[in-house]
Phi, psi and omega in degrees: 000145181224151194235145173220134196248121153215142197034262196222070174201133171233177172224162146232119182212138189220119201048250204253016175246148190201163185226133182226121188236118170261151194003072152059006153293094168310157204213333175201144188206099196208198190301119139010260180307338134348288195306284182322305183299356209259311170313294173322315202279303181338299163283036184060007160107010169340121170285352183278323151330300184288322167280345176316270191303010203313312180250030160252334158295314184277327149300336204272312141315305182306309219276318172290303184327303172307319173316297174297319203289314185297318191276044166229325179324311199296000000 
């Protein structure tokens, strides 16, 4: 399980599950990548944040980009 703390907001998320707690509140309990986006907006969209996940967001992007591309080939 891996956990990330910034000011008083944490996530926990492990494979596809994840947890997002403001002042020790759960605030969210889902899908992973849920979870992250839910974190990130908790901190305003913070970039030290944001570069933390950078290649679990850039994978996640890349996996739609290929998606549209394949449904225009068709």
């Amino acid at each position: 399980m891996r956990v990330i703390y910034y000011e008083n907001k944490a996530i926990e998320y492990d494979g596809a599950k994840g947890k997002v707690y403001v002042d020790n509140k759960l605030v969210f309990h889902g899908f992973a990548y849920y979870a992250i986006l839910n974190f990130i907006s908790a901190c305003n969209n913070n970039p030290k944040v944001r570069e933390k996940f950078k290649d679990v967001l850039n994978m996640r992007e890349k996996c739609k980009f290929e998606k549209k591309e394949a449904k225009k080939n068709d």
